[in-house]
C-alpha positions, -999 to +999 in steps of 0.1 A: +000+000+000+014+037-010+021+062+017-007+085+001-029+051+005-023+046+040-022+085+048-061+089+028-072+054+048-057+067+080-080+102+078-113+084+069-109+062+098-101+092+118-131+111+107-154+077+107-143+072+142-153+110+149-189+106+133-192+078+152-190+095+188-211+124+176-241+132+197-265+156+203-273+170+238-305+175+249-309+203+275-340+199+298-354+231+317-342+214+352-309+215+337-306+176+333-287+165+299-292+136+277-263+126+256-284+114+225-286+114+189-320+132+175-340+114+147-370+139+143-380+171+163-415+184+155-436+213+170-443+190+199-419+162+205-378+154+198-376+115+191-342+104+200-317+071+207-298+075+237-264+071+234-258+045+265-275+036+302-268+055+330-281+065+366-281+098+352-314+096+329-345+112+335-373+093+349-393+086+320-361+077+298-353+050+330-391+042+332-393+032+292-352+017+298-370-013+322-396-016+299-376-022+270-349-047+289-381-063+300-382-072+260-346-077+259-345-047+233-313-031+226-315+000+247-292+023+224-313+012+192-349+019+205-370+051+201-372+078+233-391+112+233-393+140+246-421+170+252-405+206+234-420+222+261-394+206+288-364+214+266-340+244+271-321+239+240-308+215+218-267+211+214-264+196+174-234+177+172-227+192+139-225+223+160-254+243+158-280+252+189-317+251+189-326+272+216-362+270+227-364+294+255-363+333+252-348+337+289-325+317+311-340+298+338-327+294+373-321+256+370-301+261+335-278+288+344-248+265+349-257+247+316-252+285+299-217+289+313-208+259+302-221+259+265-209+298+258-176+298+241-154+325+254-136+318+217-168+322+201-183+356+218-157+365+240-180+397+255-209+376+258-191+348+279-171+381+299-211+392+308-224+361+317-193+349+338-200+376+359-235+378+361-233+339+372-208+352+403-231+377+412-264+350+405-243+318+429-241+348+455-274+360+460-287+330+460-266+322+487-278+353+504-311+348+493-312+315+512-293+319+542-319+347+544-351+326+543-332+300+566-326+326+595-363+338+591-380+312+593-360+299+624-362+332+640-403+329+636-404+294+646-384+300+679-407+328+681-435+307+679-423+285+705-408+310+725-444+328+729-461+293+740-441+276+757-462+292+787-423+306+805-419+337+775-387+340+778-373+371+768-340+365+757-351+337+738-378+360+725-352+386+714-330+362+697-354+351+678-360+388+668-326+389+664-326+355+637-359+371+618-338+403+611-307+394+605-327+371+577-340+400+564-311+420+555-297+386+538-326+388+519-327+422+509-295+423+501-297+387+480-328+401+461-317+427+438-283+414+431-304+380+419-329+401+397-296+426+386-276+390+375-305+374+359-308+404+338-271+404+325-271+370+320-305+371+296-285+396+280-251+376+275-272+351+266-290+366+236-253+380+227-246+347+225-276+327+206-273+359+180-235+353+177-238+313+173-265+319+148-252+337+127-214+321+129-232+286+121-252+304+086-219+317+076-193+288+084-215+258+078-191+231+070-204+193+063-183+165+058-198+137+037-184+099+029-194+083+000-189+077-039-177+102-067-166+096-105-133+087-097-142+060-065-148+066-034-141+098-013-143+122+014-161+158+005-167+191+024-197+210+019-199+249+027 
């Protein structure tokens, strides 16, 4: 076999072996993934094959797993679905994202960072970085907030009929409800002020993709031509 032979053989298996461990990623609104490859998305539904068996599946991808072993089906071959209306967006292994949500939800946000480029947009990933900082604190603040609260009034509760009304205990539960409230005010607007960037960096960032996918568009395709058989790119 020639060098150009073995050179030619060596870059289709290369690229064979590539298509081969493609897959699409499904991303759910609760942030859950599922590594798959799509076979037809309508208005409604996204059919898909998963890619292999795990823990990590949503419950009715598990649910319809039993009931195919139950068959003794070959998981990976067999049909799942999907409502549009519980996806966030759609990773095409070719590349391109289907994004089916206007905003970024709470339960997706680390999804986002992950997905946005900082080669691709490097302002929009700059933005969201941020805004993600500023969204894992409040929520922090935001929670140890409610925590303290609702302590403070539940020893308040039991502080004022326990029948003794003990006033230290009564004044530290004060103490608990208030400090919970300045976690929570502060918390609040810097979680409103970070979902905002983020929404932002995020349509930066859908706009960007978008249009980079229309313009660089490049398919590779196996198959015959006049001379044999051969390995062509389509732009």
């Amino acid at each position: 076999m020639s060098f150009m032979k073995r050179i030619f053989l060596f870059v289709v298996l290369c690229v064979i072996a590539f298509v081969g461990r493609s897959q699409d990623v499904i991303v759910l609104n609760n942030g859950k993934e599922i590594n798959s490859k799509i076979i037809e998305s309508n208005n409604d539904n996204v059919k898909f094959n998963i890619f292999s068996e795990n823990d990590k599946q949503i419950c009715k991808v598990r649910k319809k797993i039993k009931e195919y072993k139950k068959q003794n089906l070959s998981i990976v071959q067999q049909e799942f679905s999907v409502a549009k209306k519980e996806i966030f967006m759609i990773q095409y292994e070719n590349g391109k994202n289907e994004i089916l949500k206007e905003k970024v939800g709470d339960a997706v946000t680390t999804n986002m960072l992950n997905f946005i480029d900082v080669n691709n947009n490097p302002e929009a990933y700059k933005i969201y970085r941020n805004a993600y900082k500023q969204f894992s604190l409040s929520k922090g603040l935001v929670g140890a907030g409610g925590g303290l609260f609702t302590y403070g009034v539940i020893a308040l509760i039991v502080s004022s009929t326990d029948g003794v009304k003990n006033k230290t205990n009564i004044g530290a539960s004060y103490i608990y409800m208030g400090a919970g409230t300045v976690f929570m005010a502060a918390g609040l607007p810097l979680y409103f002020s970070s979902k905002s960037k983020m929404n932002k960096a995020f349509k930066m960032y859908t706009s960007a993709t978008q249009t980079s996918f229309d313009q660089n568009n490049v398919r590779f395709k196996l198959g015959g031509t006049e001379s044999g058989f051969g390995l062509s790119l389509n732009f």
